[in-house]
C-alpha positions in Angstrom: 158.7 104.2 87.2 156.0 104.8 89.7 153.8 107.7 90.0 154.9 108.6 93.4 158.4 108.6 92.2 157.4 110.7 89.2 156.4 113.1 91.4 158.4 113.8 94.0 161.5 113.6 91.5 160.9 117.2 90.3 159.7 120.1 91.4 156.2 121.2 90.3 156.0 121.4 86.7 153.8 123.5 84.7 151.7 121.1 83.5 151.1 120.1 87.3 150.5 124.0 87.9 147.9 123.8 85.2 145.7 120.8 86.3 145.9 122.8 89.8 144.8 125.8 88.5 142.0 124.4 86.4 141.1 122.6 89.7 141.1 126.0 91.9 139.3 127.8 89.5 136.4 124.9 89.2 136.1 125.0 93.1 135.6 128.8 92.8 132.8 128.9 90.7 131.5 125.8 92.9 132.1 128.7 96.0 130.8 131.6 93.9 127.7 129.7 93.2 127.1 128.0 96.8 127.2 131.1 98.4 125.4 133.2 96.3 121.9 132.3 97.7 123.0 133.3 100.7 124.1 136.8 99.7 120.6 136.9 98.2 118.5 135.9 100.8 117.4 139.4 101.8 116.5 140.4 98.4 114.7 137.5 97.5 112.8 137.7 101.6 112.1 141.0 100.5 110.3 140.6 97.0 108.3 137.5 98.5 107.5 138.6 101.6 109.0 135.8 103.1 109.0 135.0 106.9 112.8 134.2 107.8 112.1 130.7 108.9 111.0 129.9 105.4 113.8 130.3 103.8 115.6 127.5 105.9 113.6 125.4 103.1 115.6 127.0 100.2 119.0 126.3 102.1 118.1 123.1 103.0 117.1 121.7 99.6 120.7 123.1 98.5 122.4 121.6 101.0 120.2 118.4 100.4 121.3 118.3 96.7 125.0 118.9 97.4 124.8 116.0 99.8 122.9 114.0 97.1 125.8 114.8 94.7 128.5 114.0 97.2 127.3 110.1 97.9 126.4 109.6 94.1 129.4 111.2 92.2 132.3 110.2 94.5 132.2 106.5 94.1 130.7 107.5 89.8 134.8 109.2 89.8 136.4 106.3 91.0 134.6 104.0 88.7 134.7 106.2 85.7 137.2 108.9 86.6 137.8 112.2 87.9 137.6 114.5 84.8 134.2 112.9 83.2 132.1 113.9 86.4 133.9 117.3 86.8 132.6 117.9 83.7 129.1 116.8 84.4 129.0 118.9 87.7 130.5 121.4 86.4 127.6 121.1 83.4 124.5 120.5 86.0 125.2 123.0 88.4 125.6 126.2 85.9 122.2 124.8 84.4 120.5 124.9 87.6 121.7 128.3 88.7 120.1 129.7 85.0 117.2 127.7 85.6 116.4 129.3 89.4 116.7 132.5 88.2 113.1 132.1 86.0 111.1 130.6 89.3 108.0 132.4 90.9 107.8 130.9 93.8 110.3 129.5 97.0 108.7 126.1 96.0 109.9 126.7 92.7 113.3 127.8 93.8 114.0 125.1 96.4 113.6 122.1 93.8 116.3 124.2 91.4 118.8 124.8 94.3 118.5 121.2 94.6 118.9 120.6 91.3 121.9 122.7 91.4 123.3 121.8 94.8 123.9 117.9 93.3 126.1 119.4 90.8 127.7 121.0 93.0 127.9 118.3 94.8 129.9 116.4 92.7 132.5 118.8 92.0 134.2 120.1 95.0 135.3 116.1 96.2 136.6 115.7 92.8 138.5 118.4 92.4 140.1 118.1 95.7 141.0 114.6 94.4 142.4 115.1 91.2 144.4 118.3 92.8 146.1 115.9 95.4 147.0 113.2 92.7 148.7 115.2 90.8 150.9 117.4 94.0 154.3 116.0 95.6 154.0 114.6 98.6 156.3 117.5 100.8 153.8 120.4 99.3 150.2 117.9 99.0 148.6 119.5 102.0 149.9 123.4 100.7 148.8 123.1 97.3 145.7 120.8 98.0 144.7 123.9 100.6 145.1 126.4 98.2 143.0 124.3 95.8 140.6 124.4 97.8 140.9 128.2 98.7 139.0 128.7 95.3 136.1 127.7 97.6 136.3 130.5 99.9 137.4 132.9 97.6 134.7 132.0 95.4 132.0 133.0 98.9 134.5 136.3 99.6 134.4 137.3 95.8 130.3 136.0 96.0 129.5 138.5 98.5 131.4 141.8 97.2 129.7 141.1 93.4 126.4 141.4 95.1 126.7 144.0 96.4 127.6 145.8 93.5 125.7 144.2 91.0 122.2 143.3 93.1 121.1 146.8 92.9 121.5 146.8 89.0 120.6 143.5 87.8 118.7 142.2 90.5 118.9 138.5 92.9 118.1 136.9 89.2 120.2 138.3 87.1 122.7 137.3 89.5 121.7 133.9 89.6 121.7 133.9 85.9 125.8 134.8 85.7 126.5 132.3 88.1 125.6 130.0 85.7 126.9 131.5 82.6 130.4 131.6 83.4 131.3 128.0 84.1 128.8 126.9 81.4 131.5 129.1 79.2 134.4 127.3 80.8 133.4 123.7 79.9 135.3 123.5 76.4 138.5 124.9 78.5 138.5 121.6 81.0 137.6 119.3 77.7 140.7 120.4 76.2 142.7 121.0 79.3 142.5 119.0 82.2 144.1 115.3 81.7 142.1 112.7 83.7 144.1 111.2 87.0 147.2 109.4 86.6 146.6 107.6 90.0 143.1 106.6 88.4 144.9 105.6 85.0 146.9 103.5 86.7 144.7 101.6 89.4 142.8 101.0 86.0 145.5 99.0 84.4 143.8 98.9 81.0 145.3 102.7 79.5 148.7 102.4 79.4 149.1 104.7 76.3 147.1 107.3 77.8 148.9 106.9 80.9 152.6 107.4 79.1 150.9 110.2 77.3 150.2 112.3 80.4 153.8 111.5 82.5 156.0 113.0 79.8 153.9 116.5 79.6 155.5 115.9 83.5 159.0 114.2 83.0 159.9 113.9 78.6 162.7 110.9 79.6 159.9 108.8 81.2 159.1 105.1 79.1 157.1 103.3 81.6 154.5 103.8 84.4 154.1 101.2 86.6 150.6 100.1 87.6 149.3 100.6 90.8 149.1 98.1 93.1 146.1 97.6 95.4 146.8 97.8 99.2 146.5 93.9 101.2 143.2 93.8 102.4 141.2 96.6 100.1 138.4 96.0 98.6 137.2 96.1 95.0 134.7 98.2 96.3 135.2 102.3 96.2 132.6 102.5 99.2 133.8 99.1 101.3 137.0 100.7 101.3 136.3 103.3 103.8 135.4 100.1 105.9 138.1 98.0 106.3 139.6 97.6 109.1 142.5 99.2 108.0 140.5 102.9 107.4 137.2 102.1 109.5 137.9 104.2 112.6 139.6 107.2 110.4 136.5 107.3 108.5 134.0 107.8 111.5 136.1 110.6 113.1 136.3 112.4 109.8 133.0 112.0 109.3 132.1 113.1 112.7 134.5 116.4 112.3 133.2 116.9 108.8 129.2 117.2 110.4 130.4 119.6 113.0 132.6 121.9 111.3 130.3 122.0 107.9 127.3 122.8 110.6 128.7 125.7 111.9 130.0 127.0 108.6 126.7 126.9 107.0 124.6 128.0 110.0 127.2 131.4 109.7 127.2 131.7 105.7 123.5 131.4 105.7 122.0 133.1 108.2 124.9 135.8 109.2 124.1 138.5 106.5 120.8 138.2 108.2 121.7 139.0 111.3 124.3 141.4 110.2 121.4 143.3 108.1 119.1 143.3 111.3 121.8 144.7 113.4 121.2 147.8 111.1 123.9 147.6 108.5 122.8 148.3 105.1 122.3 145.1 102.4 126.2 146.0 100.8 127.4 146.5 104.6 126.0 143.5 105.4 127.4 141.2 102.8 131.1 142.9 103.2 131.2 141.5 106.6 129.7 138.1 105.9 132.7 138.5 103.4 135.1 138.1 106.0 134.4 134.4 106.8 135.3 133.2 103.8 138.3 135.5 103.5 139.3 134.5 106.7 139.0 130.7 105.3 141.4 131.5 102.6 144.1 133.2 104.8 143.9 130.4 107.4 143.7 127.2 104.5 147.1 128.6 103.2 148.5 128.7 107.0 147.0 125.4 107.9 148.1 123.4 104.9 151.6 125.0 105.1 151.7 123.5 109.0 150.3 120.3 108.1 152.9 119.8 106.0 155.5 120.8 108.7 153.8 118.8 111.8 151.0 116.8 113.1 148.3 117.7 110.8 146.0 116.4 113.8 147.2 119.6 116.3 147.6 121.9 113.9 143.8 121.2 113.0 142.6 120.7 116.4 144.2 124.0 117.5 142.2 125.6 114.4 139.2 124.9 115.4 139.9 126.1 119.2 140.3 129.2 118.0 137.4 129.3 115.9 135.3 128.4 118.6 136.5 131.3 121.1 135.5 134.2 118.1 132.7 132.2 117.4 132.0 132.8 121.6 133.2 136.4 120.8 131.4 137.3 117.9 127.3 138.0 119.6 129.4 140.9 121.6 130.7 142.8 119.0 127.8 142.8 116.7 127.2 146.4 116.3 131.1 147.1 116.5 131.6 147.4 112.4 135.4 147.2 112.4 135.6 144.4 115.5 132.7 142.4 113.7 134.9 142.2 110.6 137.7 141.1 112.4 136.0 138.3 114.5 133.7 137.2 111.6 137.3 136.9 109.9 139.4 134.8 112.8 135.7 132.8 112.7 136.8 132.0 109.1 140.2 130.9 109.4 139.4 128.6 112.1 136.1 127.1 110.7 136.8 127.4 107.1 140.2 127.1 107.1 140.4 123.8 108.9 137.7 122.0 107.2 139.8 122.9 104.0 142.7 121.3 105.8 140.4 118.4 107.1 140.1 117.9 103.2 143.7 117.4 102.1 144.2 115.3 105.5 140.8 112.8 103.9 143.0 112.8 100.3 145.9 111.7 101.6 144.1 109.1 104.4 142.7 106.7 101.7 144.1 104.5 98.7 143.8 105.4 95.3 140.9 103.3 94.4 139.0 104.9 97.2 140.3 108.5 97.3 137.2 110.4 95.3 134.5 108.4 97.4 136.6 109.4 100.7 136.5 112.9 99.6 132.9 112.8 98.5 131.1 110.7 101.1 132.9 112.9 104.1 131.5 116.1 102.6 128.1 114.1 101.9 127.8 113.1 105.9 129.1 116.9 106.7 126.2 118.1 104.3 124.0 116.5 107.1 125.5 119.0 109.6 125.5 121.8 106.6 121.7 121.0 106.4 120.9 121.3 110.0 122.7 124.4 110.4 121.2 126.7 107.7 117.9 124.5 108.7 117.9 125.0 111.8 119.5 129.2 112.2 116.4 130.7 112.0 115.0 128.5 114.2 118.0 128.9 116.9 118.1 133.3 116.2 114.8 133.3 117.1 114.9 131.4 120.1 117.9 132.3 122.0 118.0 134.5 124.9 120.3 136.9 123.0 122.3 137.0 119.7 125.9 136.4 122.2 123.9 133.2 123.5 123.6 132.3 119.7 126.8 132.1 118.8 128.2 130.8 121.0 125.9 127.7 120.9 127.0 127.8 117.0 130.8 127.5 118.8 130.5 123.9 120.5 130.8 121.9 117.0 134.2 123.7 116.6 135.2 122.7 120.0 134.2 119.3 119.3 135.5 119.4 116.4 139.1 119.7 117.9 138.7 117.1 120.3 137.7 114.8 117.2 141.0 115.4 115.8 142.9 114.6 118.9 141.4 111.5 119.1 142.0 110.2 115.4 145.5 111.6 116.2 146.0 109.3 119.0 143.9 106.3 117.1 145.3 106.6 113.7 147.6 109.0 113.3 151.3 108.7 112.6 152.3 112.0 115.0 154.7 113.7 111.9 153.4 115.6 108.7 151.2 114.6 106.2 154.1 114.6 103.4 156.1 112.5 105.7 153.1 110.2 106.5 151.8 110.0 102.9 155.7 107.6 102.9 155.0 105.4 105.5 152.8 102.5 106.1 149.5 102.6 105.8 147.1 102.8 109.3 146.8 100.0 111.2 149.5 98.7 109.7 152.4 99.3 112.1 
């Protein structure tokens, strides 16, 4: 029996609930601890006496790490599989958050969020991947979404622990239990989350372990078949996003990925900043910067159900339209509490909830024995956008005419965005749903 078969047969089993769920909660504390710097910012400004610029140095060399981790431990996944790296992210980056709660200086602190943004790095991509390989096709892009709502969740439930717990434990004690909790939920993914079937497979070499993991899926199975490698792939993880078979796909993803993670990280750094010096108070301040990411988990779960329904191409580009108009909205309403919340939360589900659907549309684009580095190296090339934008806000807040003008110069990578997805629709795209495409040829192939 094939995998694909194995799947789709049934409906979701619980053992597929549970690698999902080990999978959303991994991406959550990935989230929780991503964003929590952020959240901190004024604290730690505060007991450093810190000019705002500077701290574009602490973001970047996060950023830079979770790039870092991106390039390195996407094709490391494919090569040595999905569940071994988790762990080892999973291991690296609860170390480095502990670790940067000890520094005394940004110096200090900007080599540890490095440290920690590699580990990071290396989680997300893999997650996403092992999520998708383990969904049916008619619900991949729902449930792959939802994985990755963790991520979002993990910034909305970032923001609302500090501010209740900054004021009793300080920036580093918060820091500290960001690390402690997934460090504590390492032996849990040891004993619980089974290593990619689609990996096991491609492998060839593990047919017991394979057998093993489809009957905690289907009891009656005897045989998994192995997978075969698509005409004209390459034995390389990284020359397969080259071919000519994925080549254009990849640039316009990687394109979209750089505009879209821009934006979001110029808003998740820099817009409890603003919100603080629009006179809102340190707890006000990071409720409403809680609204992106809320608004990201709302609009993931609507986005993926779409995707699954239609073009995955308009849906996404029709996203990111609308995050671009509150985005354009958003400078006017600043000292508006209740219509700041709400267009800081459409600003969400259009920015962070397509670039979650962007990533179950990059699982589902590329073969097997290139999945994990597809994930991985489109999130590395949109950490260069990430980079720029938390780099780069302070820079762009202090220079613009007014805080409107701001944001809405934050707004033109979401329009392009959306034009970048209408154009890999009509390059590469099959025109129906993601769970109808993920049965039909391959691109470039019809």
């Amino acid at each position: 029996m094939e995998i694909s078969a194995l799947m789709n047969r049934r409906g979701i089993t619980p053992f597929q609930w549970r690698v999902i769920a080990l999978c959303f909660l991994i991406v959550t504390l990935d989230g929780f601890d991503t964003a929590a710097i952020g959240y901190l910012a004024p604290a730690i400004r505060s007991e450093w006496a810190m000019a705002t610029t500077s701290l574009g140095t602490v973001f970047g060399a996060g950023l830079g790490g979770l790039m870092l981790g991106c390039f390195v431990f996407g094709p490391l996944a494919d090569r040595i599989g999905r569940k071994r790296v988790l762990i080892l992210s999973v291991i690296l980056f609860s170390l480095g958050s502990i670790a940067s709660a000890y520094v005394n200086s940004p110096t200090e602190l900007a080599v540890l969020r490095f440290v920690t943004g590699i580990g990071l790095g290396g989680a997300m991509p893999n997650a996403i991947t092992l999520s998708s390989e383990y969904c049916a096709e008619r619900m991949r892009s729902l449930l792959v979404t939802a994985t990755f709502c963790g991520f979002t969740l993990g910034f909305a439930i970032g923001g609302e622990i500090v501010a209740q717990t900054l004021p009793h434990i300080g920036w580093r004690g918060v820091l500290i239990a960001g690390g402690v909790v997934p460090i504590a939920f390492v032996p849990v993914l040891m004993r619980w989350l089974p290593e990619s079937m689609r990996y096991l497979a491609a492998r060839g070499d593990r047919a017991d372990q394979l057998l093993e993991i489809a009957r905690h899926i289907d009891p009656q199975v005897t045989r998994i078949d192995p997978e075969v490698t698509p005409v004209g792939q390459t034995n390389s993880a990284v020359g397969g996003l080259f071919t000519r078979r994925y080549i254009m796909g990849t640039l316009l993803l990687w394109a979209t990925y750089f505009c879209t993670l821009c934006a979001f990280y110029l808003l998740t750094s820099w817009l409890p900043l603003v919100v603080k010096d629009s006179g809102y108070t340190l707890s006000e301040a990071a409720r409403i910067g809680a609204m992106l990411p809320l608004g990201g988990t709302v609009g993931a779960v609507m986005i993926g159900f779409a995707m699954d329904r239609t073009s995955p191409y308009r849906v996404l580009a029709a996203s990111y339209v609308m995050a671009g108009i509150a985005l354009c909205v958003l400078g006017a309403v600043t000292h508006q509490s209740g219509w700041l919340m709400f267009v800081v939360f459409l600003a969400g589900f259009g920015i962070a909830g397509s670039q979650t659907g962007a990533n179950a549309l990059t699982a589902a684009y590329y073969p097997t024995a290139s999945r994990a580095t597809g994930v991985a190296w489109a999130l590395g090339v949109g950490r260069l956008g990430s980079i720029l934008g938390s780099s780069l806000g302070g820079v762009l807040i202090a220079s613009a005419s007014s805080t409107a003008q701001a944001f809405q110069i934050v707004a033109i990578p979401a329009f392009l965005a959306a034009a970048l997805m209408l154009v890999m629709r009509r390059r590469v795209g099959r025109g129906g749903s993601l769970a109808a495409a993920a049965t039909q040829p391959a691109p470039g192939t019809v």
